[in-house]
VMD Tcl script that builds the backbone (N, CA, C; Angstrom):
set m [mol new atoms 369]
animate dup $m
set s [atomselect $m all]
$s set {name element resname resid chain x y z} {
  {N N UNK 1 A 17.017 -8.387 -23.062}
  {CA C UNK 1 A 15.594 -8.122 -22.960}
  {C C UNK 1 A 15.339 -6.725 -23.514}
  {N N UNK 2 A 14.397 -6.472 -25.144}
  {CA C UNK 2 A 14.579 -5.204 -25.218}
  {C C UNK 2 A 13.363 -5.222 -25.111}
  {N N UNK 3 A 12.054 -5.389 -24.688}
  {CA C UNK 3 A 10.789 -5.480 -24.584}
  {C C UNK 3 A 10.673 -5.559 -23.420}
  {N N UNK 4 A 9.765 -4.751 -22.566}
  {CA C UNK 4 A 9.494 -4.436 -20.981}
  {C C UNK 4 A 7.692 -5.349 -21.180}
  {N N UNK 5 A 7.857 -7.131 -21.295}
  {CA C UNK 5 A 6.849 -7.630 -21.292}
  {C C UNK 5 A 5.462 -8.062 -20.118}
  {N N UNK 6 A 4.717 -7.558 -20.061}
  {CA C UNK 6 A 3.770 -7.689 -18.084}
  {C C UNK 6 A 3.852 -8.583 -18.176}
  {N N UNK 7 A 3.657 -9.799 -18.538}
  {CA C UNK 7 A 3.819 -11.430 -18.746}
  {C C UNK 7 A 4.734 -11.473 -17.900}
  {N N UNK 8 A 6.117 -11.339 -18.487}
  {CA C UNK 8 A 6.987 -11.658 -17.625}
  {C C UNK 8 A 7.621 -11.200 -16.641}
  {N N UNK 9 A 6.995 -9.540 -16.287}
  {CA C UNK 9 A 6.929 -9.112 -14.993}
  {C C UNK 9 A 6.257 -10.083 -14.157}
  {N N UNK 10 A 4.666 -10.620 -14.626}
  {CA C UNK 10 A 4.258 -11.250 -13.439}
  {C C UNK 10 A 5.423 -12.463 -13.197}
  {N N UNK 11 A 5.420 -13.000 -14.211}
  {CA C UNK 11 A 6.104 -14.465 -13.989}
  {C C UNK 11 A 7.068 -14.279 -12.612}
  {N N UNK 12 A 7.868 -13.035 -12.935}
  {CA C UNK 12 A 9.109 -13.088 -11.744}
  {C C UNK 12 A 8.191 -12.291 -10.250}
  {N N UNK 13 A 7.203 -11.625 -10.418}
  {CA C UNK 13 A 7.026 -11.482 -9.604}
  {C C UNK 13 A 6.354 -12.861 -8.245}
  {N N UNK 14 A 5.703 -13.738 -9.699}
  {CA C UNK 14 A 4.900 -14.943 -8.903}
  {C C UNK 14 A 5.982 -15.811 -8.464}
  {N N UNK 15 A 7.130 -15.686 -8.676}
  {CA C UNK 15 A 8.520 -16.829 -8.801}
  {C C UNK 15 A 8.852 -15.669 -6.875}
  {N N UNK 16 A 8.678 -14.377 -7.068}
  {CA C UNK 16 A 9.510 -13.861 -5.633}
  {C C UNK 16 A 8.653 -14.176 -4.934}
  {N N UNK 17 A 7.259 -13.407 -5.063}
  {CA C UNK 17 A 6.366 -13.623 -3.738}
  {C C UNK 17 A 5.391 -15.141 -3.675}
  {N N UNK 18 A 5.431 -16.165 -4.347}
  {CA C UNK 18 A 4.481 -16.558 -4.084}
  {C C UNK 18 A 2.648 -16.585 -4.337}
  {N N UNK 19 A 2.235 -17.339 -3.568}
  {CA C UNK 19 A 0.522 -16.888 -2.818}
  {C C UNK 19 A 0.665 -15.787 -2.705}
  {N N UNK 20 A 1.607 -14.744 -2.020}
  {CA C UNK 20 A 1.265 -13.173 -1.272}
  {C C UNK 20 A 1.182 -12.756 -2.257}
  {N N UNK 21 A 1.435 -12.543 -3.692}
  {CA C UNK 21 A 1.200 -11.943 -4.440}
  {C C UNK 21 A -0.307 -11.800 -4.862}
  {N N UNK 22 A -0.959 -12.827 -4.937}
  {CA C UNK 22 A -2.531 -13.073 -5.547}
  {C C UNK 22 A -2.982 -11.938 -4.091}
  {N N UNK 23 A -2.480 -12.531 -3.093}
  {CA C UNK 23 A -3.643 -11.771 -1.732}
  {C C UNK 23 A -2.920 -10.172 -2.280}
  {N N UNK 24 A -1.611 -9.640 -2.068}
  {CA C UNK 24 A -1.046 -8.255 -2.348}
  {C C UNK 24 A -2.387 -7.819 -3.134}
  {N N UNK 25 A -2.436 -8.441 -4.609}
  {CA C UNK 25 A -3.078 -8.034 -5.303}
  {C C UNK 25 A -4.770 -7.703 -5.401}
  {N N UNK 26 A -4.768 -8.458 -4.232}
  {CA C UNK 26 A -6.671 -8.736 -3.942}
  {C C UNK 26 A -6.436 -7.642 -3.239}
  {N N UNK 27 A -5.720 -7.097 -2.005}
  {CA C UNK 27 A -6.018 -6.053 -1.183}
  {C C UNK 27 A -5.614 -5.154 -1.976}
  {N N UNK 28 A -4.907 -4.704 -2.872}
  {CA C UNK 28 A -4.966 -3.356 -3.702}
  {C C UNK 28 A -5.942 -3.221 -4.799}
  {N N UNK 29 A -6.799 -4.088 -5.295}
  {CA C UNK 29 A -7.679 -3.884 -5.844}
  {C C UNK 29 A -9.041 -3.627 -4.958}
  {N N UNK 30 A -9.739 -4.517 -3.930}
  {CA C UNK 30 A -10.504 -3.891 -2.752}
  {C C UNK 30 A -10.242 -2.743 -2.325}
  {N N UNK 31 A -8.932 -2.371 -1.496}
  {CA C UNK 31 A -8.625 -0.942 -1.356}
  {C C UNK 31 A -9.061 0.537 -2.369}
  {N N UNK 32 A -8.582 0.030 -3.507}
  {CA C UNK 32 A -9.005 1.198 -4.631}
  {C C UNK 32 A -10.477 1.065 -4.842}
  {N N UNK 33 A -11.264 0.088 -4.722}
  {CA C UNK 33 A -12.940 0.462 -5.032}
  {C C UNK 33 A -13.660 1.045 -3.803}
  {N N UNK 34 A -12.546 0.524 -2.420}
  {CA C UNK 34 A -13.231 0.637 -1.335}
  {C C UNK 34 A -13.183 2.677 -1.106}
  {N N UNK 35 A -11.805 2.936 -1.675}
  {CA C UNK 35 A -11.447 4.260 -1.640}
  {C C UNK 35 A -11.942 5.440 -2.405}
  {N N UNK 36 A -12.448 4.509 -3.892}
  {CA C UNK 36 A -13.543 5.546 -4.850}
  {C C UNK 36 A -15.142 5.690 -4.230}
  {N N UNK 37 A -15.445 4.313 -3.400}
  {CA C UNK 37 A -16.603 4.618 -2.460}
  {C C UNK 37 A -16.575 5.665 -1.351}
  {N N UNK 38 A -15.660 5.132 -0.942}
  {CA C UNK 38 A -15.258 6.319 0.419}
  {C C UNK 38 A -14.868 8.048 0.022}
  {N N UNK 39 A -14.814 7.676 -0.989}
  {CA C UNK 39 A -14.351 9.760 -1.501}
  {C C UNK 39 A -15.825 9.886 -2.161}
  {N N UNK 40 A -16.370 9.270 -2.809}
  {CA C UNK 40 A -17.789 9.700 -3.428}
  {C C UNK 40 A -19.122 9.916 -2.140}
  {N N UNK 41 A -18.705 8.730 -1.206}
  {CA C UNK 41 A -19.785 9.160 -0.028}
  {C C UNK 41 A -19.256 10.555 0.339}
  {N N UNK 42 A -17.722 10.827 0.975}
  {CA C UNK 42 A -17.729 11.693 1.982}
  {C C UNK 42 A -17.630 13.096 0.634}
  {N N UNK 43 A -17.591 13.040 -0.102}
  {CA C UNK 43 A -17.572 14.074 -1.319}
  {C C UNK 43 A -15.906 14.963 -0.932}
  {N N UNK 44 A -15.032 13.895 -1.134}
  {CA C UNK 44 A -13.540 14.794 -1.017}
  {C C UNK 44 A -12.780 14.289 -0.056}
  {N N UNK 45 A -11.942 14.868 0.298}
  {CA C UNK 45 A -10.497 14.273 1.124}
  {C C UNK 45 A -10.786 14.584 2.356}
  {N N UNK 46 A -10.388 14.112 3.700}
  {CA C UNK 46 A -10.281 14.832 5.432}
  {C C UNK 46 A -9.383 14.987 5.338}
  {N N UNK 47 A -9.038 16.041 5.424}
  {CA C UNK 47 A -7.788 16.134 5.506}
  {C C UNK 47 A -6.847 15.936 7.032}
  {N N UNK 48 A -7.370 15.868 7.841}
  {CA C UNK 48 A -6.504 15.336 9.563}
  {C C UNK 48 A -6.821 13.974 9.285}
  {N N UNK 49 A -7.503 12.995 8.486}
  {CA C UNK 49 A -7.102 11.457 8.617}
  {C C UNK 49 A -6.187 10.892 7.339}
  {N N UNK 50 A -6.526 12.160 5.977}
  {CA C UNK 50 A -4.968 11.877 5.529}
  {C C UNK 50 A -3.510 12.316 5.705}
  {N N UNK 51 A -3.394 13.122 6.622}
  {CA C UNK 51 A -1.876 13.515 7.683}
  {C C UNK 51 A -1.897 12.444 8.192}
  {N N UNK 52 A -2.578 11.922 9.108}
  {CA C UNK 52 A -2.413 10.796 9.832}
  {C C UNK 52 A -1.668 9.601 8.936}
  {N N UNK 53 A -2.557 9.224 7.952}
  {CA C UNK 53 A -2.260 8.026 7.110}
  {C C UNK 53 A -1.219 8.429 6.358}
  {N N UNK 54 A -0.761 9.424 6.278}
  {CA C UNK 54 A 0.797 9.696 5.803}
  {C C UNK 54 A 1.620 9.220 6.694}
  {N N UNK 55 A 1.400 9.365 8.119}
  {CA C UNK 55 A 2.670 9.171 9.451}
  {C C UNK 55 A 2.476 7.902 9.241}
  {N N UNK 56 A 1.498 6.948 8.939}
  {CA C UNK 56 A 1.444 5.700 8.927}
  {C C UNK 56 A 1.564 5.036 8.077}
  {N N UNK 57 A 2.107 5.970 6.473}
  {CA C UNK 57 A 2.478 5.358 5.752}
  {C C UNK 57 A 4.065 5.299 5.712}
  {N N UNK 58 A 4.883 5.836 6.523}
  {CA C UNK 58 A 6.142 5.815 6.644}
  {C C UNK 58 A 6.619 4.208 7.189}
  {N N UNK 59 A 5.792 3.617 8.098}
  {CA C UNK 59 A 5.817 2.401 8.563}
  {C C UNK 59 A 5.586 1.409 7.368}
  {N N UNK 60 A 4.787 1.469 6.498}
  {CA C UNK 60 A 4.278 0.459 5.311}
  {C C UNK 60 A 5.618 0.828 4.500}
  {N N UNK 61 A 6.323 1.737 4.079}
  {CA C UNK 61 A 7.244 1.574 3.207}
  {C C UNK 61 A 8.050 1.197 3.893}
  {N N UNK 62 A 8.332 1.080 5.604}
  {CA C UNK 62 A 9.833 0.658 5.527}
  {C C UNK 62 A 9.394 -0.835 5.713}
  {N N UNK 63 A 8.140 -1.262 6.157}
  {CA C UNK 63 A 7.740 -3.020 5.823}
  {C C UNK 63 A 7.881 -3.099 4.037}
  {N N UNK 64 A 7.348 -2.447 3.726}
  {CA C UNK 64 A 7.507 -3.041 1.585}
  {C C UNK 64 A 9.104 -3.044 1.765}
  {N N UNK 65 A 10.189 -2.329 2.204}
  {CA C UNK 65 A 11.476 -2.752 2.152}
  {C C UNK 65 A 11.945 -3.905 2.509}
  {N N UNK 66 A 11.350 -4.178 4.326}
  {CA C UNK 66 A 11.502 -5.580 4.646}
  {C C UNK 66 A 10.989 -6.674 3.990}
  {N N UNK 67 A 10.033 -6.495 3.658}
  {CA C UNK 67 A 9.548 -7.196 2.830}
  {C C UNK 67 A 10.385 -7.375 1.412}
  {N N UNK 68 A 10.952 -6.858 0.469}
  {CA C UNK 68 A 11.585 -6.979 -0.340}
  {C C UNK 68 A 13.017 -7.882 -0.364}
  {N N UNK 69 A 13.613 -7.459 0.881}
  {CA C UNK 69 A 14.789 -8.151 1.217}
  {C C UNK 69 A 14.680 -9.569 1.639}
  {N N UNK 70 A 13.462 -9.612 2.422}
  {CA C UNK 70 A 12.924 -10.841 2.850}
  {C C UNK 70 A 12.977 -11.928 1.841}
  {N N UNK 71 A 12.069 -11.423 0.572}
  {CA C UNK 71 A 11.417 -12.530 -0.709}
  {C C UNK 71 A 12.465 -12.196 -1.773}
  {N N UNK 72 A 13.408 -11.369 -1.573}
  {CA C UNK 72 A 14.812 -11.422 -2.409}
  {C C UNK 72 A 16.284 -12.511 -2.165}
  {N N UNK 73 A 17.135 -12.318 -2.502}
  {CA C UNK 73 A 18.659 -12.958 -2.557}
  {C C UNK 73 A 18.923 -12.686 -1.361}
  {N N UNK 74 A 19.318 -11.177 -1.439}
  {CA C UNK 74 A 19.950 -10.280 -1.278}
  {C C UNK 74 A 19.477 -9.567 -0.006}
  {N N UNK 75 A 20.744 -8.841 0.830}
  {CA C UNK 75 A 20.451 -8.331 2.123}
  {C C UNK 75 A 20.416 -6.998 2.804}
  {N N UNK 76 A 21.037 -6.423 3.233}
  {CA C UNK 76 A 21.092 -4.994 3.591}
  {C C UNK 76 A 22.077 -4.899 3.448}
  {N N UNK 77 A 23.266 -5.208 3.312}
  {CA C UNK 77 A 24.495 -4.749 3.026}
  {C C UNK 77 A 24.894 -5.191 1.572}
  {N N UNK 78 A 24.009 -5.387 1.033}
  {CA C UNK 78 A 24.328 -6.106 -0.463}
  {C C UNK 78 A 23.708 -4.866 -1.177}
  {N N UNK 79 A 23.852 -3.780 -1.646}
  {CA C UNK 79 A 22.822 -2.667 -2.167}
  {C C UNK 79 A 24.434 -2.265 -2.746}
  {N N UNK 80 A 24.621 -2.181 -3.512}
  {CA C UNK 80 A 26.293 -1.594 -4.430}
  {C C UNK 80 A 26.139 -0.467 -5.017}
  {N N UNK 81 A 25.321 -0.016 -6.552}
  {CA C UNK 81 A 25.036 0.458 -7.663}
  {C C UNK 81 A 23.680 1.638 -7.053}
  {N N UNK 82 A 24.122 2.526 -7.891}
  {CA C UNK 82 A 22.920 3.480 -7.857}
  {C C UNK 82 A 21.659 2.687 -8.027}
  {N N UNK 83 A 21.759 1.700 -9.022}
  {CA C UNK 83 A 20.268 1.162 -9.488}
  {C C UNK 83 A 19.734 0.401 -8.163}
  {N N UNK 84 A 20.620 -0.516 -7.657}
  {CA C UNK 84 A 19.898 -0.665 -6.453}
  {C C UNK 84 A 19.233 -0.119 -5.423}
  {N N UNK 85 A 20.096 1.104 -5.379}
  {CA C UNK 85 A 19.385 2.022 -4.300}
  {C C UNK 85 A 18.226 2.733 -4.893}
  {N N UNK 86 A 17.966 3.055 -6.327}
  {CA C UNK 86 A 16.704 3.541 -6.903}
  {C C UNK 86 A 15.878 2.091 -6.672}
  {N N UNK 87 A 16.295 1.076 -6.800}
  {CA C UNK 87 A 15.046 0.052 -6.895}
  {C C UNK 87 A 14.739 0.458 -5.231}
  {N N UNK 88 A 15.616 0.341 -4.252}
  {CA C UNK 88 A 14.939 0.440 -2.959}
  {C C UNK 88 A 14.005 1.364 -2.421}
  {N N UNK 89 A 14.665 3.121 -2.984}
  {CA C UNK 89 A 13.896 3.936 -2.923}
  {C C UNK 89 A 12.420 3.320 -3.303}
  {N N UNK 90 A 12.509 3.310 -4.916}
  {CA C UNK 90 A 11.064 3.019 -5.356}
  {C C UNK 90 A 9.946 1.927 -4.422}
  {N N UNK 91 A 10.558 1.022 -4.355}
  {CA C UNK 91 A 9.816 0.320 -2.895}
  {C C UNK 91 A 9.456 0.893 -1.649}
  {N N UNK 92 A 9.830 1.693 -1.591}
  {CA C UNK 92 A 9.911 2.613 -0.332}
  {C C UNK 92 A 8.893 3.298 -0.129}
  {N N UNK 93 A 9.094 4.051 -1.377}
  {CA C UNK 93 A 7.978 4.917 -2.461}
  {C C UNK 93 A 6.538 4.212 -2.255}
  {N N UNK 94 A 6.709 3.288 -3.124}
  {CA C UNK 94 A 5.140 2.776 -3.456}
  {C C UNK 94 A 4.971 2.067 -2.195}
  {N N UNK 95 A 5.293 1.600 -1.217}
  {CA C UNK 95 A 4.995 1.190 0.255}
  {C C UNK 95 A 4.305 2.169 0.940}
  {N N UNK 96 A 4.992 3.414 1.072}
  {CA C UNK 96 A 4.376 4.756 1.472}
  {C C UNK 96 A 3.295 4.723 0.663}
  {N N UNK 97 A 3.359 4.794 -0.434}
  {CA C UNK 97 A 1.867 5.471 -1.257}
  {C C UNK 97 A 0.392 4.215 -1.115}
  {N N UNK 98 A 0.620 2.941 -0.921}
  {CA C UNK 98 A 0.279 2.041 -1.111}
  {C C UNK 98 A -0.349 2.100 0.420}
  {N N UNK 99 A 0.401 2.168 1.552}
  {CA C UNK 99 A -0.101 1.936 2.716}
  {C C UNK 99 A -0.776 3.291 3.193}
  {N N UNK 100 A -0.636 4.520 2.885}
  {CA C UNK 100 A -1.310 5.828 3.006}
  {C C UNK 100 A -2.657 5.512 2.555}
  {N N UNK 101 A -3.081 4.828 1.378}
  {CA C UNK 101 A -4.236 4.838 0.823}
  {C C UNK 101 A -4.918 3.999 1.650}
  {N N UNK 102 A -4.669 2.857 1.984}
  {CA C UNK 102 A -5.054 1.791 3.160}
  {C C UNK 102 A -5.523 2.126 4.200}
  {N N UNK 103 A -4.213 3.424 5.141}
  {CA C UNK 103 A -4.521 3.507 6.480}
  {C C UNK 103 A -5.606 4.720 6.067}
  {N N UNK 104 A -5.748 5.654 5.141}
  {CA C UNK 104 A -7.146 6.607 5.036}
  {C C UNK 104 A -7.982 5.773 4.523}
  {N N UNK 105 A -8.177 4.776 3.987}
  {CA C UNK 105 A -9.619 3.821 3.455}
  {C C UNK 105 A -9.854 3.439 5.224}
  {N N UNK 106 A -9.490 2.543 5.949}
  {CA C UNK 106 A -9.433 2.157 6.821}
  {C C UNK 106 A -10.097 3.042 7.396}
  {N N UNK 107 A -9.733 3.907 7.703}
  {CA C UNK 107 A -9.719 5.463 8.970}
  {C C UNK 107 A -11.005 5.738 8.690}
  {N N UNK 108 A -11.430 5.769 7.234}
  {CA C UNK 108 A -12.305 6.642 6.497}
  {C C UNK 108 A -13.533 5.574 7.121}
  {N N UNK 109 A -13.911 4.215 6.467}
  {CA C UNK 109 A -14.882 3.478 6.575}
  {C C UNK 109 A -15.260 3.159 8.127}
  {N N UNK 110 A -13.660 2.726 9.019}
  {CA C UNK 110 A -13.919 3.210 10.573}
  {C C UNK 110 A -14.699 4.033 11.288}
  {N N UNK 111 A -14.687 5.520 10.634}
  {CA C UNK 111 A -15.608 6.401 11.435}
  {C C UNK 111 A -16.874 6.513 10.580}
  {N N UNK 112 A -16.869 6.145 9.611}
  {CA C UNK 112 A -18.049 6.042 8.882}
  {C C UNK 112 A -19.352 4.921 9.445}
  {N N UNK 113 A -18.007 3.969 9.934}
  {CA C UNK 113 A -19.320 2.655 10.512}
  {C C UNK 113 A -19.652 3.095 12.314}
  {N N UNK 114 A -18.555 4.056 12.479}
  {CA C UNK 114 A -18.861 4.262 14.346}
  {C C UNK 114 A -20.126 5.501 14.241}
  {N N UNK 115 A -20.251 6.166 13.217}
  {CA C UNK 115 A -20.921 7.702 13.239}
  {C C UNK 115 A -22.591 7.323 13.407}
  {N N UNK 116 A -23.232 6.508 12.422}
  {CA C UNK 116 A -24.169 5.897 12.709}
  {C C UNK 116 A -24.779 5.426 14.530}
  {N N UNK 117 A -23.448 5.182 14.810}
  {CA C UNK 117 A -24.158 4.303 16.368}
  {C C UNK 117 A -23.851 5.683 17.607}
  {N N UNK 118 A -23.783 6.467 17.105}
  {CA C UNK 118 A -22.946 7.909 18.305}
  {C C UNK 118 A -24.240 8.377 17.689}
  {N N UNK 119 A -24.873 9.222 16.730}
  {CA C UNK 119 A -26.009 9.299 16.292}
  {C C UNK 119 A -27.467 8.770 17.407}
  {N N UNK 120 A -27.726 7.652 17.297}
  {CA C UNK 120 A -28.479 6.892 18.050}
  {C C UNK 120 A -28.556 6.598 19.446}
  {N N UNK 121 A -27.490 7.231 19.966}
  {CA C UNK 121 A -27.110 7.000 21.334}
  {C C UNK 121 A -27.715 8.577 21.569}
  {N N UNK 122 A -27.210 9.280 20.978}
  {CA C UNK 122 A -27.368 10.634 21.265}
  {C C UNK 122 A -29.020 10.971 21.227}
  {N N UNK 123 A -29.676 10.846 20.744}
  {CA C UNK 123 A -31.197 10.948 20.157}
  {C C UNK 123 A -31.912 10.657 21.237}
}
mol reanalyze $m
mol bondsrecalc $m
mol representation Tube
mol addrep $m
């Protein structure tokens, strides 16, 4: 294979995951519009609900791991070669980065929809 073709990235990816792939893909595309809304309302980052969604992105990468081993061959004691352990890292990686953005979209639109009704109570 000397051509790195997306075609046939998806192909193997639709051959590992399945359906979860179409949904994977629906929630990371919602997430990212939901997250360019959520930074343009609040005009910038919080920074104490993205610390948070960092501690909670440590949990999403070590699920994208389980998850990997799960819809793979291969097990936890099957990891040999440097390359394997970079493929795991990298899962690891984008699990963390992937679920950080989630748990601050989440966090973000959460207090965004409670602030309105604390408002009105108060008045």
């Amino acid at each position: 294979m000397k051509e790195l073709d997306p075609f046939t990235l998806l192909a193997v990816f639709q051959e590992l995951l399945g359906p979860l792939l179409w949904l994977l893909l629906a929630v990371v595309l919602l997430n990212a519009l939901a997250l360019i809304v959520l930074l343009i309302r609040e005009r910038g980052v919080v920074s104490h609900r993205l610390i948070r969604s960092q501690a909670l992105g440590v949990l999403g990468g070590g699920v994208a791991v389980m998850l990997m081993f799960q819809v793979s061959s291969s097990g936890f004691t099957d990891p040999g070669g440097p390359a394997d352990w970079f493929l795991i890292a990298l899962v690891f990686g984008l699990g963390l980065i992937g679920s950080t953005i989630l748990f601050y979209t989440i966090g973000g639109w959460w207090s965004a929809c409670r602030r309105p009704a604390a408002r009105s109570i108060s008045a």
